[in-house]
C-alpha positions as CSV (number, residue, x, y, z in Angstrom):
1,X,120.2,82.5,100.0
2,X,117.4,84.9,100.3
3,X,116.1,88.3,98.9
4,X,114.7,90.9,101.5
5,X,112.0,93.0,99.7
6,X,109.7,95.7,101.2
7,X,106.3,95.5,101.4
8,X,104.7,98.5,99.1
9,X,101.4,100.6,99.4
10,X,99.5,103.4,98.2
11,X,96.7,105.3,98.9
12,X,93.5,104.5,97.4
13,X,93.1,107.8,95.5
14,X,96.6,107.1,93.7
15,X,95.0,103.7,92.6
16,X,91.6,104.8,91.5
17,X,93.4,107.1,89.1
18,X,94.5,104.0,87.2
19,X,92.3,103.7,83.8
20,X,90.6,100.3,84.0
21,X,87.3,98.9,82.7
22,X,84.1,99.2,82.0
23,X,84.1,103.1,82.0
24,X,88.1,103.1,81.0
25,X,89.8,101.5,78.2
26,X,91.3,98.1,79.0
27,X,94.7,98.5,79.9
28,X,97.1,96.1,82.2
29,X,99.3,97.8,84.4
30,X,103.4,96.6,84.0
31,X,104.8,96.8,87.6
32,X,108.8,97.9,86.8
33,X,111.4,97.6,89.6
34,X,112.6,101.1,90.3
35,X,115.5,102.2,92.7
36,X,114.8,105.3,94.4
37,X,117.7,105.6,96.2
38,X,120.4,102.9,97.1
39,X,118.3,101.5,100.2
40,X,114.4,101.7,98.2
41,X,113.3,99.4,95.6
42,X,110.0,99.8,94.7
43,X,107.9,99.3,92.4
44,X,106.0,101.9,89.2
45,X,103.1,101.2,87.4
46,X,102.8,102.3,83.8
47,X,99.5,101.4,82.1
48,X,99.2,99.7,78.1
49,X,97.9,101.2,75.3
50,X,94.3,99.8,75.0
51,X,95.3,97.9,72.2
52,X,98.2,96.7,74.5
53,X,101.0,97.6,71.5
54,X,102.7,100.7,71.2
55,X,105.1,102.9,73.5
56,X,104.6,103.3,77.1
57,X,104.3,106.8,78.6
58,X,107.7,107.4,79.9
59,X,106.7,108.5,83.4
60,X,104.9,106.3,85.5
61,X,101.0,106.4,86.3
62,X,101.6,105.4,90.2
63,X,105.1,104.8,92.3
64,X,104.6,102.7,94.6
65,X,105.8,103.3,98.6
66,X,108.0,101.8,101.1
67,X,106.1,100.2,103.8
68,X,107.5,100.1,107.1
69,X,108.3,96.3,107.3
70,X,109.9,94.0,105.0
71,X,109.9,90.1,103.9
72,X,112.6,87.7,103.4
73,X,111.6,85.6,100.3
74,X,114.1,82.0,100.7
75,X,115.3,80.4,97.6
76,X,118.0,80.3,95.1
77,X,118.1,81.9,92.9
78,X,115.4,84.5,93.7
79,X,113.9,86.4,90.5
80,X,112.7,89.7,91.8
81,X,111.7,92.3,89.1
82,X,108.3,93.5,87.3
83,X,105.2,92.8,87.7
84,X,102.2,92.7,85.5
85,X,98.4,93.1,86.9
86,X,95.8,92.4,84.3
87,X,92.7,95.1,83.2
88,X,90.3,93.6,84.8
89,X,92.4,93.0,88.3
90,X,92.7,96.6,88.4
91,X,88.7,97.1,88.4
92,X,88.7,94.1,90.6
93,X,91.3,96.2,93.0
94,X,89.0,99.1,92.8
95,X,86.2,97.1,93.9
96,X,87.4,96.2,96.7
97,X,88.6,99.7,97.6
98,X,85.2,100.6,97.8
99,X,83.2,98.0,99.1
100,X,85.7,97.2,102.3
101,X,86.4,101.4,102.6
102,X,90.2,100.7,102.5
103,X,92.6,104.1,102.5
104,X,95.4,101.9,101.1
105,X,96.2,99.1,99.1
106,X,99.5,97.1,99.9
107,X,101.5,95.2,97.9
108,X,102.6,92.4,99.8
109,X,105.8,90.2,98.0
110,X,105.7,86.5,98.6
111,X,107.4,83.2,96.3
112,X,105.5,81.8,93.4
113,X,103.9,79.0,93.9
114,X,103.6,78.9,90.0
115,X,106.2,80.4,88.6
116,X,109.0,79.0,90.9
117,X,112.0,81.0,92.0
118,X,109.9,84.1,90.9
119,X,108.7,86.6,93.1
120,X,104.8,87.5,93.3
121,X,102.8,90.6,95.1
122,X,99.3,90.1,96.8
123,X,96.9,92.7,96.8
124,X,95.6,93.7,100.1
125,X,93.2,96.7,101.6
126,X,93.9,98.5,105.2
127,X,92.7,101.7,107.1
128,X,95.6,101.6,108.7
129,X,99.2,103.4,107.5
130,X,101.3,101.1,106.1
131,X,104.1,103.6,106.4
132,X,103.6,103.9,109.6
133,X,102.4,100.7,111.1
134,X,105.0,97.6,110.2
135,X,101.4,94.9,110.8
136,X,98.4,97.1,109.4
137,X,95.7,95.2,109.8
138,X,94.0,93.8,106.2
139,X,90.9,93.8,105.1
140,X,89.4,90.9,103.7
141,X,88.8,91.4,100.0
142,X,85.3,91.3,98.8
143,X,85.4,90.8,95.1
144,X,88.7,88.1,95.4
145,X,92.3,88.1,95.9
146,X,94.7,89.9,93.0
147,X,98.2,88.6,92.6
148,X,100.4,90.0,90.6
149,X,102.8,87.7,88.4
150,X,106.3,87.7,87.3
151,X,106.6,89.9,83.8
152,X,106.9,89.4,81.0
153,X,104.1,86.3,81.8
154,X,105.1,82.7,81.6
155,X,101.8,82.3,79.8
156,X,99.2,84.4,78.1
């Protein structure tokens, strides 16, 4: 058995809008599978409270796009779903934007190595389209690699 999943992106000016640290509050960003239409699963990011308690803002911060390639991810069973990316992984993502000049930021899926049968996104920076180009060329990150984990965490 096997899941096919999309790789996602966005532009770097949709993800510098995300509040992060030190000049925003702390907030961790909850990655929610959303269907856009039958054939588009992708993801939408809706930042915490500061305090991390509290309701969500019912509309998302950032939807995520459809790249134009996609993954198989092997295993049975497969647990696909949200995400969670921690407050200081989004300053950490925003580094990065700026110091390698990257237009977009992917969102790549791949299998846990941690949380097995889970499904995991690595962060990566391109000039390149991903919409457009199926193999944009990435960036090496500057300030570390960001993966997102399986939510709600396995551990805090």
């Amino acid at each position: 058995m096997s899941v096919t999943l999309d790789r996602l992106y966005t532009d770097k000016n949709s993800f510098n809008n995300l509040p992060s640290p030190p000049t925003g509050p702390r907030k961790r960003v909850f990655f929610v599978l959303t269907y856009i239409d039958p054939n588009i699963k992708t993801l939408s990011g809706y930042p915490t409270n500061p305090s991390g308690s509290g309701p969500f803002d019912p509309n998302p911060a950032i939807v995520l796009q459809k790249g134009a390639d996609s993954l198989i991810i092997p295993g049975n069973p497969i647990y696909a779903g949200d995400v969670v990316m921690e407050a200081d992984d989004v300053a950490k993502v925003k580094e990065n934007i700026a110091s390698t000049g990257a237009s977009f930021v992917t969102f790549t899926p791949q299998a846990s190595n941690t949380y097995l049968d889970h499904v995991e996104y690595i962060i990566g920076y391109t000039k390149v389209d991903p919409g457009v180009n199926a193999n944009p060329a990435l960036i090496p990150p500057l300030a570390g690699t960001v993966t997102l984990n399986p939510s709600p965490p396995k551990s805090l």
